[in-house]
C-alpha positions as CSV (number, residue, x, y, z in Angstrom):
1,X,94.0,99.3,96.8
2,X,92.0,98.7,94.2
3,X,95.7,97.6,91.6
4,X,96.5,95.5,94.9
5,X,93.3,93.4,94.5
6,X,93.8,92.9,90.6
7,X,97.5,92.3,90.7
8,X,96.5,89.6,93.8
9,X,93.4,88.0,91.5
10,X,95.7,87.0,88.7
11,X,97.3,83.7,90.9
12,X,94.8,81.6,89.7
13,X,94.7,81.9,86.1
14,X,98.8,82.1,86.2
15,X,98.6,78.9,88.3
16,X,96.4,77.6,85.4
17,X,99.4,78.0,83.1
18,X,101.9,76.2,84.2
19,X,103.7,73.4,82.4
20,X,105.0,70.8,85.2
21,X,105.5,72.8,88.2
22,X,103.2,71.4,90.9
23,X,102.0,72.0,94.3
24,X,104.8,72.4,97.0
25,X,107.3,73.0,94.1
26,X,105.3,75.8,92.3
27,X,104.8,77.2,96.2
28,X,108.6,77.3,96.5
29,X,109.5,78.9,93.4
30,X,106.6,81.5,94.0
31,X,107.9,82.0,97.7
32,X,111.7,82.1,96.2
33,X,110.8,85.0,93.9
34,X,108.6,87.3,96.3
35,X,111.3,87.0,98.7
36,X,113.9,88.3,96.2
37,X,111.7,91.0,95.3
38,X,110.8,91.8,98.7
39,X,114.7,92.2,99.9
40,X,115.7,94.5,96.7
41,X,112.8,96.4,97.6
42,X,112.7,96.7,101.4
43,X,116.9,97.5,101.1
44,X,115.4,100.4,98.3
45,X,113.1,101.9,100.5
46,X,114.1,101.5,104.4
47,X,117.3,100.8,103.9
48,X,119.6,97.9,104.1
49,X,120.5,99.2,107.8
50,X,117.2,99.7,108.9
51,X,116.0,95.8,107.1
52,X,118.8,94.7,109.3
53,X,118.4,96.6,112.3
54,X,114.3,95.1,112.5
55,X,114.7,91.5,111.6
56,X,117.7,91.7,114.7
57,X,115.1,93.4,116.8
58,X,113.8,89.8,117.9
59,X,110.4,91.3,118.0
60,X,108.2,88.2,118.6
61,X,105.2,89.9,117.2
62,X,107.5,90.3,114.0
63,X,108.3,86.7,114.0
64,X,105.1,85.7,114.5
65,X,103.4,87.6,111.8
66,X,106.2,85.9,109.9
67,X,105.0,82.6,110.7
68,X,101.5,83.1,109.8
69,X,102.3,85.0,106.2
70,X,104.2,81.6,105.4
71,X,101.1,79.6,106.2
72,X,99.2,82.1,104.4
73,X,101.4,81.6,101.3
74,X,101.7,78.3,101.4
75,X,98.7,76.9,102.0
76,X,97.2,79.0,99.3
77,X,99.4,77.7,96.6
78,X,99.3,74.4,97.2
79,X,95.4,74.4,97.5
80,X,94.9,76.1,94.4
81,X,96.7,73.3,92.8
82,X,94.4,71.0,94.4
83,X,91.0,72.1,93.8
84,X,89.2,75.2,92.2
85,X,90.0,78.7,92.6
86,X,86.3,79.4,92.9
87,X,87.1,77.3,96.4
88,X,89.9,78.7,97.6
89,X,88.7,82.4,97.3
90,X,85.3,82.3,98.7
91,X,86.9,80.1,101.6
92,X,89.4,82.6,101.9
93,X,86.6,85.4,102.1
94,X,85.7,84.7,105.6
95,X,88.9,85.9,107.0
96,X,87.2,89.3,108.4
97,X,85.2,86.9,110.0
98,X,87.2,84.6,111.7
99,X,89.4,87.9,112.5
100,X,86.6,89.3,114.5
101,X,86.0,86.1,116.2
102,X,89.8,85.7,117.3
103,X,89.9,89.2,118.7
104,X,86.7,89.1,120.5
105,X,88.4,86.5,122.3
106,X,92.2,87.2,122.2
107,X,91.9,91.2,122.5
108,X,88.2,91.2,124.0
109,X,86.5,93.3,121.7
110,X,83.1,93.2,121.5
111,X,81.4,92.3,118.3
112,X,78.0,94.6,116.8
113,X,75.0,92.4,116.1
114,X,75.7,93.2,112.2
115,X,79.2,91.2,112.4
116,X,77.6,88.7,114.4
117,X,74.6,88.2,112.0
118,X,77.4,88.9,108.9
119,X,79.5,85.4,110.7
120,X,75.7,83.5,110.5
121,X,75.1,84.4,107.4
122,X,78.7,83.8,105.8
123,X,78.5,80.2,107.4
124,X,75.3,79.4,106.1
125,X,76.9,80.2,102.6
126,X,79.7,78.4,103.2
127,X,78.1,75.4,104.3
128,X,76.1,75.1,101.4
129,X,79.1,75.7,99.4
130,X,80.8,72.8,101.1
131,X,77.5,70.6,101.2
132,X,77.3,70.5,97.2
133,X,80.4,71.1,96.0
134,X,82.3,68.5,98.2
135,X,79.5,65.9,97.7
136,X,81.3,62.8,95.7
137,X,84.9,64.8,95.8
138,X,88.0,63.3,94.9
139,X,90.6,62.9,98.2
140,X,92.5,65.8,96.7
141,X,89.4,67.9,96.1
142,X,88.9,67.8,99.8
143,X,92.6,68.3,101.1
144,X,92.8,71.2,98.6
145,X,89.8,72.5,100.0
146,X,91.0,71.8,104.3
147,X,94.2,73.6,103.5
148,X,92.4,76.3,102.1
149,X,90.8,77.3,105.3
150,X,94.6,77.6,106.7
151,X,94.8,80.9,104.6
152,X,92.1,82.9,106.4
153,X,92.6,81.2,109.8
154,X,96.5,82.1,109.8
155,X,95.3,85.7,108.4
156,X,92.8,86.1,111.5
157,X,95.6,85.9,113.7
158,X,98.0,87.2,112.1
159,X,95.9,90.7,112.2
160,X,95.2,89.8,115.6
161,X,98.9,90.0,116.6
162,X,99.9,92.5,114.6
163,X,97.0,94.8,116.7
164,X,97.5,93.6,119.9
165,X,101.3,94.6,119.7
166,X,100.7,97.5,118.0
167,X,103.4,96.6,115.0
168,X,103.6,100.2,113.1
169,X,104.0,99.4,108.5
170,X,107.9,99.0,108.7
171,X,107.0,95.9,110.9
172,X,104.7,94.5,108.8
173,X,106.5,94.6,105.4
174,X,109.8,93.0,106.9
175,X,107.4,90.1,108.5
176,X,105.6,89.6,105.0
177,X,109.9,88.8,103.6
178,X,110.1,86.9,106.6
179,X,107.0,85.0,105.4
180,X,108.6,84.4,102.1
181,X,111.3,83.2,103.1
182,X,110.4,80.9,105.6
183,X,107.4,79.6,102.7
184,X,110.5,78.8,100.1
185,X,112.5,77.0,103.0
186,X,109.5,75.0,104.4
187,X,108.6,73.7,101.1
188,X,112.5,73.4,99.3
189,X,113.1,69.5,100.6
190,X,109.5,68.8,99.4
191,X,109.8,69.9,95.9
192,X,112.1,68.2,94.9
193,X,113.6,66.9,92.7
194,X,112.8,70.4,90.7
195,X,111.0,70.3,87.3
196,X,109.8,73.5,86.6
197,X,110.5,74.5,83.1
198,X,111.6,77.9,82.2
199,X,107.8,78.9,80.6
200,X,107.1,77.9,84.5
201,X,109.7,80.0,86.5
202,X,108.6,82.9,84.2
203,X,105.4,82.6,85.2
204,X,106.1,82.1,89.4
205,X,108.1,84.8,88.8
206,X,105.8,87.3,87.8
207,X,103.8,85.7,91.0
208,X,106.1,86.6,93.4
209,X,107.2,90.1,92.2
210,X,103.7,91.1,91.0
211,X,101.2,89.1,92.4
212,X,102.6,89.2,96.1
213,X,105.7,91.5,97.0
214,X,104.4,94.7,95.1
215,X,100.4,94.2,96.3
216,X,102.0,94.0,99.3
217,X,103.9,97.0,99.2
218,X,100.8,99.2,97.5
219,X,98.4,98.2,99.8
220,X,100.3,98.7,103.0
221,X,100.5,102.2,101.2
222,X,97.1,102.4,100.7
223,X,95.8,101.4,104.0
224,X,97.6,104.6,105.6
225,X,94.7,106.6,103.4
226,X,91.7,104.1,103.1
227,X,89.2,103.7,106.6
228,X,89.6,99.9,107.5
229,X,86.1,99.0,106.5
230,X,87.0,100.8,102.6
231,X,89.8,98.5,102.7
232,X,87.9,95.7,103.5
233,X,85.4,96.3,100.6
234,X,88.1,97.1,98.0
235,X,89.9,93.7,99.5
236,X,86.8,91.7,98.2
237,X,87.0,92.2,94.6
238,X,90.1,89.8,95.0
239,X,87.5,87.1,94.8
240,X,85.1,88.1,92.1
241,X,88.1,89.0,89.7
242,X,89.9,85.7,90.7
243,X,87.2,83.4,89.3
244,X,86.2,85.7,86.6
245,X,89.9,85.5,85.5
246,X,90.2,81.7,85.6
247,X,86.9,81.7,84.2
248,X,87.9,83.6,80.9
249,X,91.6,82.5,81.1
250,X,91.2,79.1,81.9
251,X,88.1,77.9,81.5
252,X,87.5,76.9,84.9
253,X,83.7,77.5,85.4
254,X,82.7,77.8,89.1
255,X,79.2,75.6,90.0
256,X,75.9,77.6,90.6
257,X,76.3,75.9,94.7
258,X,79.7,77.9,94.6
259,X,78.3,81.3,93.3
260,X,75.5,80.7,95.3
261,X,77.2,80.2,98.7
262,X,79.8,82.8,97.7
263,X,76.9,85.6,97.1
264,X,76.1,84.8,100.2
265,X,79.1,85.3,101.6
266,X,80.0,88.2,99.9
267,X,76.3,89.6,100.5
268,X,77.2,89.0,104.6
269,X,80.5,90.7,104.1
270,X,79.4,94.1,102.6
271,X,76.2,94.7,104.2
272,X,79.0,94.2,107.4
273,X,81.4,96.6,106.7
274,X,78.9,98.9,104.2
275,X,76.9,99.3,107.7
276,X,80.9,100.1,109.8
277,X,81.8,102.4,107.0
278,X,78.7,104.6,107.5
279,X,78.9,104.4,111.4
280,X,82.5,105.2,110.9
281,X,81.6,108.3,108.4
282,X,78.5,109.5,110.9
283,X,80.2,110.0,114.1
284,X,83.3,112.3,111.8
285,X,80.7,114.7,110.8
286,X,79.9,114.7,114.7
287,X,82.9,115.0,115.9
């Protein structure tokens, strides 16, 4: 889990690099390449009978979770063209949040008073986050910044669905192709004319095989071991080692209001699930 979090940190730093590819086109070619990746190695390890067999099952919980991994890819790339990857991550870091909140009301599940206090305290960070950083913005500062909160909105339900229907692993790999390829098709028309330069498609290349279809793969792997509130934990370093990456390898340097609001919000998180994970470990050594 923890070599899915770093391969997934590197996007912003790669994004950094590119030479003209933009927005919806850099999403494209980034959606394009995990898809390709996804199908040689779905076909490797289920088997091209199988991959066929499942996206002919006309699951709608399949298709579904389909749907919301191509808003989740492509609303992250194009808003981390748009404004700071310092943004986009410690927006993105209230989808255990917002997860909770669409399944005490989708699935009925009741929430503890530490999630419920972890949701106060995360929007109070976010907030003041927002409240600072988004003071004065540019038009495309705050667009980046809306579409941002696509990512961990269309996550929220996304694991929502996924529960509910009781989707087993095979399931959720084949949605996240079906993800990728709806992404690449969504946002073809859009970006063109095409302009990426081959230093570019290098790069989105290395996105979409290493940065999204084999993270993918590992930590589907990885949550068959790991207790959901270890994964959760692990899931977080996503966001300190994405700025400190663009930080170092780009010279992005977040503002104190952003590493202030995104303690916070980190803070909330791990007391959250640090609290779950020791619940979780007390009543095993009861049972």
């Amino acid at each position: 889990m923890l070599v899915a979090t770093l391969l997934w940190s590197m996007a912003g730093v790669v994004t950094r690099h590119l030479e003209s590819a933009r927005g919806v086109e850099a999403t494209f070619w980034r959606s394009f390449f995990n898809a390709l990746a996804l199908v040689v190695l779905l076909a490797r390890l289920r088997g091209p009978a199988a991959l066929r067999a499942t996206l002919a099952s006309g699951d709608r919980t399949l298709w579904l979770s389909g749907l919301c991994w191509a808003v989740m890819f492509t609303a992250f790339m194009v808003a981390i063209t748009m404004t700071t990857v310092a943004n986009v991550l410690v927006t993105m870091a209230i989808a255990p949040l917002l997860t909770a909140l669409v399944a005490r009301v989708a699935l009925r599940h009741r929430l503890p008073l530490r999630t419920w206090g972890a949701i106060v305290a995360a929007g109070v960070g976010i907030a003041w986050m927002y409240a600072h950083e988004l003071a004065g913005a540019s038009g495309r500062h705050l667009a980046g910044t809306a579409i941002a909160f696509a990512v961990p909105l269309a996550a929220a339900f996304n694991w929502t669905a996924i529960q509910r229907s009781r989707t087993g692993s095979a399931d959720l790999l084949v949605a996240v192709l079906i993800g990728a390829v709806l992404s690449a098709l969504l946002t073809f028309a859009a970006a063109l004319p095409l302009s990426a330069t081959p230093h570019d498609l290098l790069l989105l290349a290395t996105l979409g095989v290493f940065q999204l279809a084999v993270p993918c793969l590992i930590a589907v792997a990885a949550a068959r071991v790991l207790a959901a509130p270890e994964a959760a934990l692990l899931s977080l370093l996503e966001i300190v080692f994405g700025v400190l990456w663009t930080w170092l390898g780009a010279a992005e340097t977040p503002g104190p209001h952003v590493l202030a609001g995104g303690a916070l919000v980190l803070g909330a998180l791990v007391a959250n699930e640090s609290i779950a994970l020791r619940q979780r470990r007390v009543l095993a050594r009861v049972a």
